[in-house]
C-alpha positions in Angstrom: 26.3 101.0 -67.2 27.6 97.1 -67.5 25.1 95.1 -69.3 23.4 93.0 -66.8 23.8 89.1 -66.6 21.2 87.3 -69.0 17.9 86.3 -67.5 18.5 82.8 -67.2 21.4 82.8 -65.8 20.3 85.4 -62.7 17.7 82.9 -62.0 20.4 80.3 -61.5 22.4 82.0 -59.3 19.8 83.6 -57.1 17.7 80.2 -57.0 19.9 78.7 -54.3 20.0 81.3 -52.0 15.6 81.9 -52.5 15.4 78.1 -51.9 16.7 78.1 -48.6 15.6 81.1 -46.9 12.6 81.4 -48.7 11.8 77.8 -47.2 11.8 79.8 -43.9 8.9 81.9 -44.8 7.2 79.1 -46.8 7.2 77.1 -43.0 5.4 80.3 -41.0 1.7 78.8 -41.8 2.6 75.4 -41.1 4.2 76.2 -37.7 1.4 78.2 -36.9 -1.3 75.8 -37.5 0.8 73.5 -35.4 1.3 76.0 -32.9 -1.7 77.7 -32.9 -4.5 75.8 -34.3 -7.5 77.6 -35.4 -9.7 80.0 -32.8 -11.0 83.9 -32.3 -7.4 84.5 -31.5 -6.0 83.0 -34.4 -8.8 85.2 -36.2 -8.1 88.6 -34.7 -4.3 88.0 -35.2 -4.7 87.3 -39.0 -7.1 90.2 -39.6 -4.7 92.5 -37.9 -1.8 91.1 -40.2 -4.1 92.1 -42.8 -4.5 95.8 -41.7 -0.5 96.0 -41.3 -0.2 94.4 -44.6 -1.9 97.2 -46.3 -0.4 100.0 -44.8 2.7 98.0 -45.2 1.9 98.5 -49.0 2.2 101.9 -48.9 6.0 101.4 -48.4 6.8 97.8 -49.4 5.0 98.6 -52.7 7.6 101.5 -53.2 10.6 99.0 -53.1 9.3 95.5 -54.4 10.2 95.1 -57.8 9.0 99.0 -58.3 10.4 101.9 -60.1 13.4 101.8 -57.8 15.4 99.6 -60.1 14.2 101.7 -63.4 15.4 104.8 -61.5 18.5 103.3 -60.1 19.4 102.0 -63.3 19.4 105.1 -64.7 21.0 106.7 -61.7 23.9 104.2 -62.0 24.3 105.1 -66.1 24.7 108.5 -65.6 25.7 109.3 -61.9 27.5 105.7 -60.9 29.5 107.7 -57.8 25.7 109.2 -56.5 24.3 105.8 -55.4 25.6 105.8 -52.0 23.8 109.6 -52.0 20.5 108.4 -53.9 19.9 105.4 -51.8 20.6 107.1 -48.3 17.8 110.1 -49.4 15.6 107.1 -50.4 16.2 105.1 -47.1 16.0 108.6 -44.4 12.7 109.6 -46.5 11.1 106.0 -46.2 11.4 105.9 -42.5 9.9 109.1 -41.7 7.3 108.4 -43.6 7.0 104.9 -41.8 7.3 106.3 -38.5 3.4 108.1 -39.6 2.2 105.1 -40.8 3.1 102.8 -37.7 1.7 105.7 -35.4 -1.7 105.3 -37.3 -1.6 101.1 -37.9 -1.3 101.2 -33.9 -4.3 103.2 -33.5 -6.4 101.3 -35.9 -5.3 98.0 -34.0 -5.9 99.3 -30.1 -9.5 100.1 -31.5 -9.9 97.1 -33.4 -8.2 94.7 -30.3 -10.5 97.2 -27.6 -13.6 96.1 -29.6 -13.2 92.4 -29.2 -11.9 91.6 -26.3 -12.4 94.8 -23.9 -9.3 94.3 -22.4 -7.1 97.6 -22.6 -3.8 96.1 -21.7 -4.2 93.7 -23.9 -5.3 95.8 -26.8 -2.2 98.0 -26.1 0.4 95.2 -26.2 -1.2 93.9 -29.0 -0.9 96.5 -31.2 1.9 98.3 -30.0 3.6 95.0 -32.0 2.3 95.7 -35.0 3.1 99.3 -35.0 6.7 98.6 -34.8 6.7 95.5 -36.8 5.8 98.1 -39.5 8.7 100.6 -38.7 11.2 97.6 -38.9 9.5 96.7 -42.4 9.4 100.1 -43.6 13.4 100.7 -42.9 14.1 97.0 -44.3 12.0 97.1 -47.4 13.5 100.3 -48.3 17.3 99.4 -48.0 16.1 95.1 -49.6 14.7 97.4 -52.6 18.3 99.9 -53.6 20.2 96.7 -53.0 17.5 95.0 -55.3 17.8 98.8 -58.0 21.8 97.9 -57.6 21.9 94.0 -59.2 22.7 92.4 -55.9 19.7 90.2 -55.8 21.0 87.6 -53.6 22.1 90.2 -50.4 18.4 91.1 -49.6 17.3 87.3 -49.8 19.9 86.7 -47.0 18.7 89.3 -45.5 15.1 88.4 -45.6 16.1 84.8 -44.4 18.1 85.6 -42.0 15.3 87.4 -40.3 12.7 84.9 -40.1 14.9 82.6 -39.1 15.4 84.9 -35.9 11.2 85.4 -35.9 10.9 81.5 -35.4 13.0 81.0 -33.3 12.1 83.7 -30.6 8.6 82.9 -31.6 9.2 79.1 -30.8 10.5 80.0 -27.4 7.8 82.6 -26.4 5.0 80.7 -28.1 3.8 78.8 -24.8 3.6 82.2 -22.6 2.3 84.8 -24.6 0.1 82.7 -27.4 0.0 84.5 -30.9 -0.2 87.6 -29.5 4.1 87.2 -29.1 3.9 86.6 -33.2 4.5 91.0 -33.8 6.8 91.8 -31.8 9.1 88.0 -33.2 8.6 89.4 -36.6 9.9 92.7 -35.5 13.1 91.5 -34.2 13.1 89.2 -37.2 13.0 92.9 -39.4 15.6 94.0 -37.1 18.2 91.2 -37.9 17.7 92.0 -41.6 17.9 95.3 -41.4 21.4 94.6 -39.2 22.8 92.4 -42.0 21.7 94.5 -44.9 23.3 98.0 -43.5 26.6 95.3 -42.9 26.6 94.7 -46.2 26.1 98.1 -47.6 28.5 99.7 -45.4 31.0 97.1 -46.2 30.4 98.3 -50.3 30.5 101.7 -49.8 32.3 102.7 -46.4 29.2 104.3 -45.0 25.7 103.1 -43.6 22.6 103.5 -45.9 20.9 105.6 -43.7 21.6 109.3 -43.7 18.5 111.6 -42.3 19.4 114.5 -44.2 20.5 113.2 -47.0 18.6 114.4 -50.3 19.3 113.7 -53.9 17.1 114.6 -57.0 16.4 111.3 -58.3 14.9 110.1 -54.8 12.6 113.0 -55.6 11.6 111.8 -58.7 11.4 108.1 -57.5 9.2 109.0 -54.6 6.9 110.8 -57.6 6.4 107.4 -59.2 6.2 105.3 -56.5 3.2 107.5 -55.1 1.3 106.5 -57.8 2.3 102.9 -57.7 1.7 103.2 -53.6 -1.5 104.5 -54.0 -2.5 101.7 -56.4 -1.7 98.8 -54.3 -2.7 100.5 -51.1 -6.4 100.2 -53.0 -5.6 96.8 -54.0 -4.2 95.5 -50.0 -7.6 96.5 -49.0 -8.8 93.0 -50.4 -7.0 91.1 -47.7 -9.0 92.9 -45.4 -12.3 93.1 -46.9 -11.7 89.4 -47.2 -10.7 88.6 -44.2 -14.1 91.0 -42.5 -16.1 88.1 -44.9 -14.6 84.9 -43.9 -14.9 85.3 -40.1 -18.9 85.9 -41.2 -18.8 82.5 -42.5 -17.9 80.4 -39.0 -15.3 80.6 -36.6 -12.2 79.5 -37.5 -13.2 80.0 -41.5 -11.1 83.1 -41.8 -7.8 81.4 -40.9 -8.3 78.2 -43.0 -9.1 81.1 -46.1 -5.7 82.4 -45.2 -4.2 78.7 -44.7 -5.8 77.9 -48.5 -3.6 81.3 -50.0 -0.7 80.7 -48.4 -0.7 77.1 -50.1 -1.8 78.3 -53.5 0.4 80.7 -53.5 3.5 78.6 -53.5 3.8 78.6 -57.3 3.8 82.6 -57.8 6.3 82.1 -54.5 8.4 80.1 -56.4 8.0 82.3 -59.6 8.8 85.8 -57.3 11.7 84.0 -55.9 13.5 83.2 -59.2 11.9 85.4 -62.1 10.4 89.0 -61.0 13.1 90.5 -59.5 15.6 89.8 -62.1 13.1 90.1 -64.9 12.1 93.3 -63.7 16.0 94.6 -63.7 16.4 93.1 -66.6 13.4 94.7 -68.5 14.6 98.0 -66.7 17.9 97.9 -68.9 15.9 97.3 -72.2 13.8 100.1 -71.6 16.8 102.8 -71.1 18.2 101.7 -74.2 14.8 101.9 -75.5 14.8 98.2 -77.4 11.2 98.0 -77.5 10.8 94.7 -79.8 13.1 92.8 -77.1 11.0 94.5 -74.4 8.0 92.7 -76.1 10.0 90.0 -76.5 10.9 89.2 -72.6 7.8 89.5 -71.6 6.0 87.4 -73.5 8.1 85.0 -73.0 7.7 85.3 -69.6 4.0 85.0 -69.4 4.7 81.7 -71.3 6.8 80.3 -68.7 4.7 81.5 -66.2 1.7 79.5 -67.7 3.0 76.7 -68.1 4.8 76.4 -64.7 1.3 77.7 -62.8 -0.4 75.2 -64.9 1.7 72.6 -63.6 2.2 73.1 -60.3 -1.3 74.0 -59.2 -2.7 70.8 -60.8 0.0 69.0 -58.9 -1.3 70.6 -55.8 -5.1 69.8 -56.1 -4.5 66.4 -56.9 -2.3 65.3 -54.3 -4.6 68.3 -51.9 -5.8 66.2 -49.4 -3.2 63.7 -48.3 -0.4 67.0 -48.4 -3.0 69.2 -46.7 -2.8 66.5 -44.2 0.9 66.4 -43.8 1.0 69.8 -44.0 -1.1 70.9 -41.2 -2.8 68.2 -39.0 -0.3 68.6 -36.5 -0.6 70.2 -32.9 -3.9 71.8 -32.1 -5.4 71.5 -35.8 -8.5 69.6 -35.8 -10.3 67.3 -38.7 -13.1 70.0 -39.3 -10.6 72.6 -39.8 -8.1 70.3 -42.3 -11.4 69.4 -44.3 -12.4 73.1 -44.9 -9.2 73.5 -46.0 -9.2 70.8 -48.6 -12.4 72.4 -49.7 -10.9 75.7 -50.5 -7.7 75.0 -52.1 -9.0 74.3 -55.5 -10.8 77.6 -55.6 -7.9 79.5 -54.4 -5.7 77.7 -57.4 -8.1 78.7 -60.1 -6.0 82.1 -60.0 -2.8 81.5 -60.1 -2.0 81.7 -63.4 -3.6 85.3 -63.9 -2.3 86.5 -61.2 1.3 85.4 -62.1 0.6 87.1 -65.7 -0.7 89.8 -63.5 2.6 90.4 -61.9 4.7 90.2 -64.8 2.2 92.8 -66.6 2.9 95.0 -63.4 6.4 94.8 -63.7 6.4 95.9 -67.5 4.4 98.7 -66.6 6.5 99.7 -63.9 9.8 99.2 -66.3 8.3 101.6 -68.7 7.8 103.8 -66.1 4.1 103.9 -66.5 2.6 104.6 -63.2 -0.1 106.2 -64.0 -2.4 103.2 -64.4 -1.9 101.5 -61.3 -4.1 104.0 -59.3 -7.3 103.7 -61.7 -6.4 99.4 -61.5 -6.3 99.5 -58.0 -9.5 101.5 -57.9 -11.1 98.4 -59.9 -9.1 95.9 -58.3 -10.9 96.8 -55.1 -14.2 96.9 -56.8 -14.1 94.0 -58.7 -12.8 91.7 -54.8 -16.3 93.4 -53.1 -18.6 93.0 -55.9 -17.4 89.2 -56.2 -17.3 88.5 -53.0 -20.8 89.6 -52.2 -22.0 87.6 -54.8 -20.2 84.7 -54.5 -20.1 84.4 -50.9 -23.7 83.5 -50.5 -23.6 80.1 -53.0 -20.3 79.1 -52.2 -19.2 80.7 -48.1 -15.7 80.9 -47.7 -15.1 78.8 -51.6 -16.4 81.9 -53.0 -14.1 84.2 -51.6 -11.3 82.1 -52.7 -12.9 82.1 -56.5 -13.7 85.9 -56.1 -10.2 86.3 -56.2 -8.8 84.6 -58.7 -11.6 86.3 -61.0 -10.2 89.7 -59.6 -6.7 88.7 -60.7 -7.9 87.2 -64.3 -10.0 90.7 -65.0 -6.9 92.8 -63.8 -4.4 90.8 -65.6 -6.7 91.2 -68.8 -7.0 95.3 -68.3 -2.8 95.2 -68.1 -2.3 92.9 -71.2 -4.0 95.3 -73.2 -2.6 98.7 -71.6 0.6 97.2 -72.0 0.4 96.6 -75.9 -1.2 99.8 -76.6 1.9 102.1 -74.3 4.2 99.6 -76.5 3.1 100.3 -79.5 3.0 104.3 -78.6 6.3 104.0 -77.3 7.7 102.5 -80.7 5.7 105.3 -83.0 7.5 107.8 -81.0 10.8 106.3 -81.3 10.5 105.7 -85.0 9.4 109.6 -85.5 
């Protein structure tokens, strides 16, 4: 296997390419504050999203920067002519398995959608569009993720672009008749169109589609073992949306949108950072590993929780300075109204107070994940989970929909804190068995 292009210059030539069509996805909450406002709709919607969203992560966590690129690399350094074979096992396998979980996020949704608004056609069309927004992602995610194991880092960003570019703009025309309720079954063309481009791609690497339904390969088995455990971790952990989102609509109608509002813009910087640094870092720390260079291992990712420091640092005391008058650009437009923007500028500050752990925590992740060691993300997801209720319950009363915002980011300091030192002590291991 080729040694891979150095760090800094992948994040150079992937930058462009995450700039503009990650701009696409940036824009989603803005539009729909414009579009959409804030209301029990706009609440239901967003606490549905949530649901998907963690049984999403029982298949998007298999593929985003996950032990698909350690296993592909070593696929590719011994068995270079078995990628087309590994990848179409890993695709067939993900969609059958995606088929079962859109079958049960529809069920959970008709109940939910029954419960509030005792409408059973509405309930049905409703979440029949978020149980096959979650096939499309489950087919995408698995295909973004080999092109991601392979080095080609820009093809899935295309991708990704591409299809919420086709979400917006079907949503934009559909907006006025159907309301938010149009917003799953937009995204699912949008998966759709991605999906489209990335088997285009593939096929016109390799001569063949991606998708084979009996197609099997040994290492698929073995990356299908590790990302179980790494599933099951961050299916424990995508509960937290949820629980969270249960809380905020406790606090005041309306409070559980503006909570999601406040993540979506303190998440910009560990956007920025997953746009640019993960995926390549986690390739890159991939490559170290099979070679077994432990002391550069260390090496790149310290480093990388420096940069990611100082960045976070940066940015989010940018944001809460300038909070209120970019809060205001950002979002009083269309049906937003002033008691909704100045909840919002409330929030934010709590919701930056954890960006920085939780960009350490996902660079910790993806060192764990480049050693291969699995094994720990079910036990952190276990007190991941924890950790969000306990917070929350306490925090909650003093602070309302603020404390949920600082629950978090103390979840993601604690967790990033447990990983730090997990990852020196494997390290070390690692290194006393190499030198024996």
């Amino acid at each position: 296997m080729t040694e891979p292009p150095s760090l800094g210059r992948t994040m150079l030539l992937l930058a462009p390419a995450q700039i503009v069509f990650r701009g696409l996805e940036a824009a989603m909450p803005l539009l729909f504050a414009a579009w959409f406002g804030r209301s029990e709709a706009t609440d239901r919607y967003y606490f549905l999203a949530s649901v998907v969203t963690f049984f999403a992560s029982i298949v998007v966590s298999s593929f985003q920067d996950s032990a698909v690129i350690p296993v592909m690399a070593e696929v590719r350094s011994r068995q270079s002519n078995e990628v087309g074979r590994f990848t179409a096992a890993v695709v067939a396998r993900t969609v059958r398995i995606g088929c079962v979980i859109a079958a049960v996020t529809f069920v959970v949704a008709f109940g939910y959608v029954t419960y509030k608004v005792s409408n059973l056609k509405m309930a049905l069309l409703e979440s029949a569009g978020f149980g096959v927004w979650l096939l499309m992602v489950s087919y995408r995610a698995s295909l973004a993720g080999c092109f991601q194991g392979m080095g080609w880092l820009v093809v899935p960003t295309v991708a990704t672009g591409t299809g919420s570019a086709f979400a917006l703009v079907l949503l934009w025309f559909v907006r006025a008749r159907f309301g938010i309720a149009s917003a799953p079954y937009a995204f699912a063309v949008g998966e759709l169109a991605a999906i489209v481009t990335l088997e285009a791609a593939w096929k016109r690497r390799f001569g063949a589609t991606a998708f084979g339904l009996r197609a099997h390969h040994e290492a698929a088995d073995k990356f299908f073992r590790l990302a179980g455990l790494e599933s099951i971790g961050s299916m424990v952990t995508r509960i937290n949306p949820v629980v969270d989102q249960a809380m905020a609509q406790r606090t005041g109608e309306g409070s559980a949108t503006m909570f999601k509002y406040a993540g979506d813009v303190a998440s910009v910087p560990t956007s920025i950072l997953q746009a640019v640094l993960f995926t390549p870092l986690l390739s890159r720390l991939s490559h170290v590993a099979v070679r077994r260079d432990y002391r550069k291992f260390r090496s790149l990712v310290v480093q990388s929780l420096i940069g990611t420091a100082v960045f976070g640092l940066a940015l989010s005391a940018l944001l809460a300075w300038v909070r209120e008058p970019l809060l205001r650009v950002l979002f009083f437009h269309g049906t937003m109204d002033e008691a909704g923007l100045s909840v919002l500028v409330a929030i934010l500050p709590y919701a930056l107070v954890g960006v920085v752990p939780f960009a350490w925590l996902l660079v910790l992740a993806r060192a764990h994940v480049a050693l291969q060691n699995q094994r720990i993300m079910v036990p952190l997801g276990v007190l991941n989970a924890s950790l969000n209720v306990l917070f929350n319950l306490i925090l909650v009363r003093s602070l309302g929909v603020r404390g949920l915002a600082l629950a978090t980011a103390l979840v993601h300091t604690c967790i990033a804190a447990i990983f730090f030192y997990q990852f020196l002590r494997v390290l070390k291991a690692r290194q006393r068995s190499e030198a024996v």
